[in-house]
C-alpha positions as CSV (number, residue, x, y, z in Angstrom):
1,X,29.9,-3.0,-8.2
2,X,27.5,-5.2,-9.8
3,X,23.7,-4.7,-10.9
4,X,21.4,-4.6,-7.9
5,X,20.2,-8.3,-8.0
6,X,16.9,-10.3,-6.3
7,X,17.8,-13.1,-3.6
8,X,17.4,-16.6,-4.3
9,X,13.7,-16.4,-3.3
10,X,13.0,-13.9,-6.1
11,X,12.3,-11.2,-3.2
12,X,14.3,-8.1,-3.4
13,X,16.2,-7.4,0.1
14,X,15.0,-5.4,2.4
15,X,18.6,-3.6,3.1
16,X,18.6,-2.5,-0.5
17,X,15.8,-0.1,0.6
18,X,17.5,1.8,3.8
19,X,18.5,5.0,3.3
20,X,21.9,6.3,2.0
21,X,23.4,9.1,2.8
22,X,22.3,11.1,0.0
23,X,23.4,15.2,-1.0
24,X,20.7,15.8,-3.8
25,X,16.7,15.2,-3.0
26,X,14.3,16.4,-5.6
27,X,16.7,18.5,-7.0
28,X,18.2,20.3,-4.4
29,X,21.0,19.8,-2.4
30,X,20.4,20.1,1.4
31,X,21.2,24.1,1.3
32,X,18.0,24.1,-1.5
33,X,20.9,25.4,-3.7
34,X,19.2,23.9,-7.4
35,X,22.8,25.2,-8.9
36,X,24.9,22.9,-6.7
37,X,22.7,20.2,-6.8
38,X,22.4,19.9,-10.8
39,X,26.5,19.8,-10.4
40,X,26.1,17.0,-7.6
41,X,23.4,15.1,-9.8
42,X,25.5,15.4,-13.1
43,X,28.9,14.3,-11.2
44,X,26.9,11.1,-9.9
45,X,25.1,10.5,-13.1
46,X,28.6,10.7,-14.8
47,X,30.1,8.1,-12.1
48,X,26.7,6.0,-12.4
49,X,27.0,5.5,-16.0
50,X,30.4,3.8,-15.6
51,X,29.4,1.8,-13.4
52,X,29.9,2.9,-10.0
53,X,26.9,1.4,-8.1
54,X,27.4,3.7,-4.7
55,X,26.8,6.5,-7.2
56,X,23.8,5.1,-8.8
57,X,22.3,4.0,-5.5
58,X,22.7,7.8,-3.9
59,X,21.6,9.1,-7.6
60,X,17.9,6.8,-7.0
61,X,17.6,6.8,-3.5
62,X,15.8,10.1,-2.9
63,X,12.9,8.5,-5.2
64,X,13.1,4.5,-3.8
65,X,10.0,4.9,-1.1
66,X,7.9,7.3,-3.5
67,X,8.4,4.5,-6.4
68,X,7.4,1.6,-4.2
69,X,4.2,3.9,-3.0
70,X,3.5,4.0,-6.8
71,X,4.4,0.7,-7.4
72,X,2.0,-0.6,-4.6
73,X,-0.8,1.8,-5.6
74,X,-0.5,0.0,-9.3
75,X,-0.8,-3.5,-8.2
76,X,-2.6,-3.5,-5.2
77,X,0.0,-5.9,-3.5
78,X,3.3,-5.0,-0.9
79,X,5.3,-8.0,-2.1
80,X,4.6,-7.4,-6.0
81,X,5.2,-4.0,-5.6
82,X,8.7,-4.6,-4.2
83,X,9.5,-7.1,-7.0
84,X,8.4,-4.3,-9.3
85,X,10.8,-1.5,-7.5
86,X,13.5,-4.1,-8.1
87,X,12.7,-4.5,-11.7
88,X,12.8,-0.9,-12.1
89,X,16.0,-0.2,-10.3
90,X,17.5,-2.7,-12.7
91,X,16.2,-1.6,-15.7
92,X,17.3,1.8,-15.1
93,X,21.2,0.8,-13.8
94,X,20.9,-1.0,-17.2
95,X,19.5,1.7,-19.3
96,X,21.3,4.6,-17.4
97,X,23.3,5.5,-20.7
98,X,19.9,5.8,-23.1
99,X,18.7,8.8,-20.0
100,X,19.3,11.7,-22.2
101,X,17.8,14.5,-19.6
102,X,15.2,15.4,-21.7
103,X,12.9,15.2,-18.6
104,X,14.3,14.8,-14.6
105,X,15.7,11.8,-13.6
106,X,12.4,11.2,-11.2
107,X,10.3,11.6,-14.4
108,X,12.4,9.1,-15.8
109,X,12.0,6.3,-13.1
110,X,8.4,6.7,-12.9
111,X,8.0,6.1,-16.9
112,X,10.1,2.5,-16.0
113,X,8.1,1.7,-13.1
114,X,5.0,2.3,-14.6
115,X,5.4,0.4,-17.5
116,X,6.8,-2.4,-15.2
117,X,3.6,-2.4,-13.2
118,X,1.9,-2.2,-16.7
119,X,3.1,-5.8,-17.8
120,X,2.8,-7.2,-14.5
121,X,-0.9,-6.2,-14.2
122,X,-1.4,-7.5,-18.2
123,X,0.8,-10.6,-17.1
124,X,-2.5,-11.8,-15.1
125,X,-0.4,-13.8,-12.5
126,X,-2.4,-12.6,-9.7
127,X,-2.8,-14.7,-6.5
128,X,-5.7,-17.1,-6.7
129,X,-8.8,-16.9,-3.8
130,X,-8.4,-19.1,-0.7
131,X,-10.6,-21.2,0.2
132,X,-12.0,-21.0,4.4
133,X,-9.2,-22.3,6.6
134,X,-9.7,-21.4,10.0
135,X,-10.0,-24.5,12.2
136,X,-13.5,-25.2,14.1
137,X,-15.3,-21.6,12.7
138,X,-17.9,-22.2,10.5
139,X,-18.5,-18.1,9.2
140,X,-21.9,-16.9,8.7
141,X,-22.9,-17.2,4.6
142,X,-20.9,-13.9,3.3
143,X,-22.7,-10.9,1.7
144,X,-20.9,-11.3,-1.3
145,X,-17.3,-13.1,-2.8
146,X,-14.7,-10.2,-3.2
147,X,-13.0,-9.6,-6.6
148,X,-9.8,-8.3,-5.5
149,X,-8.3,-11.0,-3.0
150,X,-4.5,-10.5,-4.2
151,X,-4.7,-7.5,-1.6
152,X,-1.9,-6.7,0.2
153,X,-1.3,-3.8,3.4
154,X,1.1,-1.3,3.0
155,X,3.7,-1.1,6.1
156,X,3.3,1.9,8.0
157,X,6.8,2.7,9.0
158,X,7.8,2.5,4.6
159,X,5.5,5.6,4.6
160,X,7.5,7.8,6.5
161,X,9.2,9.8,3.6
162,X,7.3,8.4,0.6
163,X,6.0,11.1,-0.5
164,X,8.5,12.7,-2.8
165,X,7.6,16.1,-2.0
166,X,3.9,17.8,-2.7
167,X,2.0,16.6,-5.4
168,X,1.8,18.3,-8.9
169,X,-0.4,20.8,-9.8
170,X,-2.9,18.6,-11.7
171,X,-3.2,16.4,-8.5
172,X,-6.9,16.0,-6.8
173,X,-6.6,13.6,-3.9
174,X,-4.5,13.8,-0.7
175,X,-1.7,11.9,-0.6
176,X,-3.0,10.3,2.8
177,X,-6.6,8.9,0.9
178,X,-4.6,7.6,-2.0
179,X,-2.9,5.3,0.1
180,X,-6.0,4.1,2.1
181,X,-7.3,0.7,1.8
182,X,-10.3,1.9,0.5
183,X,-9.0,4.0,-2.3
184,X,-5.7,1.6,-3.2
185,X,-9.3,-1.6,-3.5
186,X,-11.0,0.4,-6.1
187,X,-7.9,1.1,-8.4
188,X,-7.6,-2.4,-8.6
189,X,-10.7,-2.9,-10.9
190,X,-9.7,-0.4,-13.2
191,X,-8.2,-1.5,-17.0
192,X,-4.5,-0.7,-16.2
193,X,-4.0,1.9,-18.5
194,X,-7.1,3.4,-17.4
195,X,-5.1,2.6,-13.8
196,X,-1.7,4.6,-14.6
197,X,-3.4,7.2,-15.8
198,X,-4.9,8.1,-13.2
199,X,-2.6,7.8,-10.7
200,X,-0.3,9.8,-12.2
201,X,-2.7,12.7,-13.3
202,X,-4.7,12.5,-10.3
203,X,-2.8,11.1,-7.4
204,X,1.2,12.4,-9.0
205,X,-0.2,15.5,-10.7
206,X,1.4,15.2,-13.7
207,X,0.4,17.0,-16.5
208,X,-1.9,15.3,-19.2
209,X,1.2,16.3,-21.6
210,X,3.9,14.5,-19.0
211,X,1.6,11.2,-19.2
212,X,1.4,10.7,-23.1
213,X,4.9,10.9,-23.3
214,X,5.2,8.6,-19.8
215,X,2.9,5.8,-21.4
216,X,3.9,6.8,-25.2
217,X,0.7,8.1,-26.1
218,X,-1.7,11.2,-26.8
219,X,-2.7,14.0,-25.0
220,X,-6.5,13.2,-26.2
221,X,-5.8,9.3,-25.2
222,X,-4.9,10.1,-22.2
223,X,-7.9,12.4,-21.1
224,X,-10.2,10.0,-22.6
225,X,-8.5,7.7,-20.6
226,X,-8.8,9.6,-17.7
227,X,-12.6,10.3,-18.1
228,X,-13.1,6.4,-18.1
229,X,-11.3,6.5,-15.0
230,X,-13.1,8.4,-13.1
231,X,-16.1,7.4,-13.7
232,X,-15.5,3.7,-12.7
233,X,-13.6,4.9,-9.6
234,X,-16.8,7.2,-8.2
235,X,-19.2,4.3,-8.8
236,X,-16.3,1.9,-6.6
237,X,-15.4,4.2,-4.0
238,X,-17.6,7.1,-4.1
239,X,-19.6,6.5,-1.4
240,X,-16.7,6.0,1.0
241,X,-15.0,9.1,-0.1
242,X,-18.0,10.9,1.2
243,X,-17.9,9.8,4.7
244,X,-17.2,11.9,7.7
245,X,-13.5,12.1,8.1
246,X,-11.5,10.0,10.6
247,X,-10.1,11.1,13.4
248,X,-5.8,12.5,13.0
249,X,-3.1,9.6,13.1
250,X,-1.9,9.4,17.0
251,X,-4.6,11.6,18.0
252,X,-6.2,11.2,21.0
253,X,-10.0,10.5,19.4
254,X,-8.0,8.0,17.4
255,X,-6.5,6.5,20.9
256,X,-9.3,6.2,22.3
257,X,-11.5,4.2,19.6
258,X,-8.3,2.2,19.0
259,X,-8.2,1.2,22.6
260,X,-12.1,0.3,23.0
261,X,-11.5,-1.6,20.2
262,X,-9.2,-3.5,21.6
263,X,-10.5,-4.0,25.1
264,X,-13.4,-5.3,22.9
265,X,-11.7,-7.7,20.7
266,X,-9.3,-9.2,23.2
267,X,-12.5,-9.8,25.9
268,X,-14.8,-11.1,22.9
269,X,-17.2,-8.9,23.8
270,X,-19.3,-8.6,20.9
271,X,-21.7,-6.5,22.2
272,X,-19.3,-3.5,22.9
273,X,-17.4,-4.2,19.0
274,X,-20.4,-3.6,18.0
275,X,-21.2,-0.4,19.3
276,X,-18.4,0.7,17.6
277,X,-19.6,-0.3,14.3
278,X,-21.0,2.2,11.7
279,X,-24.8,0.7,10.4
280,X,-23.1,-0.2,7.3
281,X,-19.1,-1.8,8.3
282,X,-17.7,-3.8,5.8
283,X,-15.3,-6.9,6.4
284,X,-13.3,-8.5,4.2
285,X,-10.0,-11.0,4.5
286,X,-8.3,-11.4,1.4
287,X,-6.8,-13.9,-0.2
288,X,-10.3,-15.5,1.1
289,X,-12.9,-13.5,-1.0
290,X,-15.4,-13.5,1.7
291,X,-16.8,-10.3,2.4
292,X,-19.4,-9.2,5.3
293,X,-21.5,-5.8,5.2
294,X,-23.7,-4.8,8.5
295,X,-23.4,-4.5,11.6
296,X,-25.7,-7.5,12.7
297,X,-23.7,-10.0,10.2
298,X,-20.4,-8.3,11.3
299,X,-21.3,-8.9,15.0
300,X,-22.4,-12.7,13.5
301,X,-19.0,-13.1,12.3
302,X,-17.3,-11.7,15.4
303,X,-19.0,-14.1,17.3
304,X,-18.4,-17.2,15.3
305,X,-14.3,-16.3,15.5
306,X,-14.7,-16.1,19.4
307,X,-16.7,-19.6,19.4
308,X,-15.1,-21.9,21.4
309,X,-13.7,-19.7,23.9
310,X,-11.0,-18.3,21.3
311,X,-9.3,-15.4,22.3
312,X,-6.4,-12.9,21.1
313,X,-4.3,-11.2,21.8
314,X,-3.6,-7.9,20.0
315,X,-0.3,-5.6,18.8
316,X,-0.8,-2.3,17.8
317,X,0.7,-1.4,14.1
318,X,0.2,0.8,11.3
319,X,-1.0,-0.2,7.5
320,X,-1.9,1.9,5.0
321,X,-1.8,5.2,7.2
322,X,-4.3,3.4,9.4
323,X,-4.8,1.7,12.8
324,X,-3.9,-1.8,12.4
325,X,-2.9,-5.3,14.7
326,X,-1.3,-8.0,14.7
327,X,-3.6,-10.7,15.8
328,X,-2.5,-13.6,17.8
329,X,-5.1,-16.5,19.2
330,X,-3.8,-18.0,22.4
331,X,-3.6,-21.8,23.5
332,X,-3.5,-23.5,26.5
333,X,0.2,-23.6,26.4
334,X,0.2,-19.8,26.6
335,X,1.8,-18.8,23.7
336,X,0.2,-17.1,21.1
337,X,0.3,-17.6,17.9
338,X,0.0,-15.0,14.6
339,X,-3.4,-15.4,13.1
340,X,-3.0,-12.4,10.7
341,X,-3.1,-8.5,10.4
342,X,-6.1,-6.4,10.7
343,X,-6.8,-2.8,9.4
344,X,-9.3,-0.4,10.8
345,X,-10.9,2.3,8.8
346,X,-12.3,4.7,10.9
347,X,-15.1,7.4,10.0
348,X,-15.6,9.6,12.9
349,X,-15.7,8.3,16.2
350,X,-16.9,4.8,14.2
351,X,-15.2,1.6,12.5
352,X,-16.4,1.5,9.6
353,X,-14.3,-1.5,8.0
354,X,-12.1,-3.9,8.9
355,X,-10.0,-5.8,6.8
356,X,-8.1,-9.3,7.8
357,X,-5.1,-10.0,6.2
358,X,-3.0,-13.3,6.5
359,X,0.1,-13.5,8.7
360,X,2.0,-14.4,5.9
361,X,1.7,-10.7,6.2
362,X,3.0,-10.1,9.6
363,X,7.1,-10.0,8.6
364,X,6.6,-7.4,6.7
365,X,5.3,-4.9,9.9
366,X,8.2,-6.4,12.1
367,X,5.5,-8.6,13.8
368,X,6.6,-11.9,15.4
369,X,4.8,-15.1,14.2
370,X,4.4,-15.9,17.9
371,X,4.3,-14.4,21.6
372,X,5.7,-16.1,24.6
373,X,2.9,-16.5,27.7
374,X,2.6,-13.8,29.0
């Protein structure tokens, strides 16, 4: 079998990320047996190394979702964090005969993907800001121009085993905040060895010891490191870490925000979206760098997208662990077509952001570009 390979569009296939049938995960077989499982992980690494690529693929694909959660949480962006899994998965079917042992195999494949994500982030080949481009709106003058417009959501249903088991014991945030909008915005300011650090100290829980040798470095680098890091991320996200919590995914105080919401949003009826605003909501849309903060310029905004009798239609979806839709703006003709994604972040019984993504976005969640009339 040959290397795993990009497609022609430099995108790595999305059937190179469905599950295998695999017999070791995390170094247990499936009877939790860590005896029978080193045997099953040796006999595949043995097969692997002469290049057997069903036995490499089952040896990596217990860690595949994990790596792309780390990979995303690194760059901020879905699609370069795919590329970046793929890079990894090749460097390591290439490199498979320098893996020694000296630390687990999962150990191993984070120290490629992190430095992968290291000289993409240092490679500054970020997307560039947009520039306004939706027809016959003229938006309200934003509160500020956002630094972070390369920002990507993170599919809901790519969650769904990501998490690799529980955290390590040095880890202090819940795997559910690390992946939240909010939390995955404020890495992206960070220096990015400042950025890898701590990720995998305080989001992996590795030990400071684990991360010197990961990024090839010293224990006291790393904690100064570290301190640096958190500093800059309390100043960035602080303030949103300290909100009241929001309601359980599926639950039914989550249904029933999500579906005023809605009712709101697809009957522009600004005044009841904004009753469901907290005083301060914060919108953003990257790759356009305006950003809105308020409820009164929120409700401004709102307005000035239903101008002109627009409406939308909405499909529910998931991003990031959060409430999310597609959004699709009807014609005359009665289809409607894919204006982009938007998240919710919910605080309470209150929205207190909302970011618009593109529908270049929209494949990605299994969304259609278009609906038929309905």
């Amino acid at each position: 079998m040959q290397a795993p390979r990009r497609r022609e569009t430099g995108r790595p296939a999305t059937a190179q990320f469905a599950p295998w049938p695999v017999s070791v995960r995390n170094g247990r077989d499936k009877t939790g047996k860590e005896g029978e499982a080193s045997v099953v992980t040796a006999d595949l690494l043995s097969r692997a190394r002469t290049g057997n690529g069903d036995a490499f693929r089952e040896l990596t694909e217990p860690y595949r979702r994990e790596l792309l959660v780390h990979c995303y949480r690194m760059l901020g962006s879905f699609q370069d964090a795919e590329d970046a899994l793929q890079d990894t998965l090749l460097a390591a079917w290439q490199g498979l005969a320098g893996f020694e042992g000296r630390s687990t195999l999962r150990t191993w494949l984070y120290r490629i993907a992190t430095h992968r994500c290291l000289d993409a982030r240092r490679s500054a080949r970020r997307r560039p800001a947009k520039e306004w481009d939706v027809p016959g709106v003229e938006p309200p003058e934003p509160t500020r121009l956002g630094e972070v417009v390369w920002l990507q959501p993170f599919p809901g249903a790519l969650l769904e085993g990501a998490a690799g088991g529980p955290p390590g014991p040095q880890a202090r945030y819940e795997q559910t905040e690390s992946i939240s909008l909010a939390f995955v915005t404020a890495l992206q300011v960070l220096p990015p060895r400042q950025l890898a650090v701590l990720i995998l100290r305080d989001v992996l829980g590795f030990h400071a010891s684990e991360v010197a040798g990961l990024l090839d470095s010293s224990v006291e680098s790393v904690n100064s490191a570290l301190k640096r890091a958190r500093a800059s991320l309390q100043r960035r996200w602080g303030p949103a870490a300290g909100r009241e919590p929001p309601p359980g995914p599926g639950s039914p105080a989550e249904d029933a925000l999500v579906a005023k919401f809605t009712r709101a949003w697809e009957s522009a009826d600004v005044g009841a979206l904004v009753t469901l605003l907290t005083g301060d909501v914060f919108v953003s849309m990257p790759p356009m760098p305006f950003e809105y903060e308020g409820r009164d310029l929120v409700g401004r905004f709102c307005a000035s997208l239903f101008g002109a009798g627009r409406r939308f239609d909405l499909i529910p979806a998931r991003a990031n662990g959060q409430p999310a839709f597609g959004a699709y703006l009807r014609t005359p003709a009665g289809i409607s077509h894919g204006t982009g994604l938007y998240v919710l972040t919910l605080t309470g019984d209150r929205i207190c952001a909302m970011t618009c993504f593109a529908n270049s976005v929209l494949p990605s969640f299994g969304l259609p570009r278009s609906l038929p009339s309905r």
